[in-house]
N, C-alpha and C positions, 0 to 999 in steps of 0.2 A: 814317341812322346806326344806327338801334335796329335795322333787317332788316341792315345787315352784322355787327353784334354775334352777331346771335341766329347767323348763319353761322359764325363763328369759333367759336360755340363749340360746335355743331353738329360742326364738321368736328375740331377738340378730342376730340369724347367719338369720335365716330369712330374716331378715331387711337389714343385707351386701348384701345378692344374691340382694336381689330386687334391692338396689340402685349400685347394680353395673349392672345391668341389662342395664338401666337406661343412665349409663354412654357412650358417643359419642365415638368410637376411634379417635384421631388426622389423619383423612386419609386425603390423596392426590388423584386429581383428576385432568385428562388432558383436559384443556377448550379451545375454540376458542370465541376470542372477534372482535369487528372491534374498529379502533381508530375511535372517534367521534372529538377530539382534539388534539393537540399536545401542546399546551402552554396555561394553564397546560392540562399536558395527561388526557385523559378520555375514557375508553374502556368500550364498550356494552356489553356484554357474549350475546351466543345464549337465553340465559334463559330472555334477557332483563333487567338484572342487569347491572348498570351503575357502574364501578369502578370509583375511581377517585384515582390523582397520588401516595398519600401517601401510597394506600394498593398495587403497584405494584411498584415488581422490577426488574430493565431490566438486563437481559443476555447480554456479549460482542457480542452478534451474533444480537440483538435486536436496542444497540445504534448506534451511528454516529461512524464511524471511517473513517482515510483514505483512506479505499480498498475496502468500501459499500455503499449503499444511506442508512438513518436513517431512524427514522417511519413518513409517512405520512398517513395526512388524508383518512379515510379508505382501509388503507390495515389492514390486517388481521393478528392476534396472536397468538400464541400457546402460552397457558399460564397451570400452575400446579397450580391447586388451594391448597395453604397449612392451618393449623391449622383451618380448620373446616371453611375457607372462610374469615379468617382474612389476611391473605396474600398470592398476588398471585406472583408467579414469569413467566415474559413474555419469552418464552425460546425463541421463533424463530420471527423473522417477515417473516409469508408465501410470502408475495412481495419481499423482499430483493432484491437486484442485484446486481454483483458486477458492480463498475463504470465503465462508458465509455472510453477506453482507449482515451488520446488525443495527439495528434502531432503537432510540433508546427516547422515553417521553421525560420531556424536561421539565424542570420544575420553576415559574415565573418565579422571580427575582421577589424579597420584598421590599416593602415604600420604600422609594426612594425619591429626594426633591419631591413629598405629597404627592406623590404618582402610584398607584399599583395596578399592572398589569393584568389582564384576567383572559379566560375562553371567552371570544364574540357570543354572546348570547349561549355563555354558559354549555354549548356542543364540545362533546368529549374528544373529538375528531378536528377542533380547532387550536389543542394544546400543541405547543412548540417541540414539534421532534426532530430528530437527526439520526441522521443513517449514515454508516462509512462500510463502501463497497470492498469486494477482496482485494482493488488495487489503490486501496488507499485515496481514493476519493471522497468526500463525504459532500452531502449535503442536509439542509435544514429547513422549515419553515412553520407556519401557523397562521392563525388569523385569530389577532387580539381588538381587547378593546383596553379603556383605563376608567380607574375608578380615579377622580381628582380630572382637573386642567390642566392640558399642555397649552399656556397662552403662545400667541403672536411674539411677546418680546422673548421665550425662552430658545429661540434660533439657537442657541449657543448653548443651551445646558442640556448634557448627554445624560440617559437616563439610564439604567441597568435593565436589561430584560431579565435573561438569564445567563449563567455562567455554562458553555459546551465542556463535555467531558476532557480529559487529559488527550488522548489520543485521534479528537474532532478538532483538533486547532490550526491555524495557518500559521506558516511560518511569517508571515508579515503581513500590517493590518489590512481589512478588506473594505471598502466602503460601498454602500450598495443605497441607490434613490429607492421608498417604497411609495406605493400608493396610499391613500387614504378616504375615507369617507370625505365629500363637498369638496372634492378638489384640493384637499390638505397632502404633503408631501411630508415624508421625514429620511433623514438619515442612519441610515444604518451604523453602526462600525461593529465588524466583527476583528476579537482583539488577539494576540497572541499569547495573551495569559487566559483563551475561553471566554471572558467577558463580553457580552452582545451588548452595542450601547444602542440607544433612541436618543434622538434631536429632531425636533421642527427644522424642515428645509426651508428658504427661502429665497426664491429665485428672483435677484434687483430687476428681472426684465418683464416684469409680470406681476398683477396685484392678486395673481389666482392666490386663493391659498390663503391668506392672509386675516385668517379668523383666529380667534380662539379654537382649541379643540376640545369639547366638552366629553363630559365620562361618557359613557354608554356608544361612545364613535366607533366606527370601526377602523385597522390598519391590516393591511395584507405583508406579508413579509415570506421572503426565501433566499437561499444562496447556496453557492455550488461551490470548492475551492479542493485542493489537494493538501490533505493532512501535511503536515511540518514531519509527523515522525509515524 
């Protein structure tokens, strides 16, 4: 009785080695696919396996966002093949790029408070542009002058240059000192609804500055800030 026991269970551990023998580990594996589709996704693997959407999932470095192009038609994928080829994760798209920075020429503001805006000396190269790179940085600037006076006493009235596009704006306001012709200063505020305001600066520890500003002056302007969206 005790030598058939000791058999059973002999023959027992046996049967675990073998079927754990048997048993797959959960491994991972780093695959390259090409996109066949995008609506709905559908990726090749080299092996000629056809994935389709539900068994892949995309990495932030994979989808659409504002600061890259998304997946297209045959570009290529780094994918981790996980649980034995039940789920892949697409970690890179080898195309990627970041976007094409774009610049757009702005259009001065009109009168406002007897003020308007214009190119210094009329140069096409001094109109107010902005530029937002592929990661969502923008920047702007120009070199104006004004038709009317920005006096001494207007310290406090902010004047419209121009309105930045939807997609050029900060998420909270920016204020920015510029230069001016004769040692004149003015204020910037770039706004969070796009609007670019002008004020006369005026600094109580210093009598620089402290003219009239007549038309035909000139003002240097720029700024540099990270898109809100």
């Amino acid at each position: 009785m005790a030598n058939a026991s000791g058999d059973m269970g002999e023959r027992l551990r046996q049967a675990i080695v073998e079927a754990a023998k048997s048993v797959q580990p959960l491994g991972a594996d780093l695959l390259y696919g090409t996109v066949l589709a995008t609506t709905p996704l559908a990726v090749q693997l080299e092996s000629g396996i056809t994935l389709s959407e539900d068994q892949i999932l995309l990495s932030p470095f994979c989808d659409t966002s504002p600061y890259w192009t998304g997946i297209e038609q045959g570009n290529v994928l780094g994918l981790l093949r996980l649980h034995n080829g039940q789920l892949y994760w697409a970690l890179q798209n080898m195309q990627q790029t970041i976007k094409t920075p774009t610049t757009t020429v702005l259009s001065w503001n009109s009168t406002t408070n007897g003020l308007t805006f214009a190119n210094y000396n009329s140069v096409a190269s001094n109109a107010p542009t902005v530029t937002r790179d592929g990661m969502g940085n923008v920047y702007f600037r120009g070199f104006a002058t004004v038709t009317g006076t920005f006096t001494y006493s207007d310290a406090n009235t902010e004047t419209v240059m121009f309105t930045l596009p939807s997609n050029c704006r900060p998420a909270l306001a920016l204020r920015v000192l510029c230069p001016a012709q004769d040692g004149a200063m003015f204020r910037m505020r770039v706004n969070p609804t796009g609007n670019v305001t002008f004020a006369r600066y005026i600094d109580a520890g210093t009598t620089a500055g402290r003219t009239d500003f007549s038309a035909g002056k000139w003002v240097d302007f720029c700024a540099a800030f990270k898109a809100a969206s």
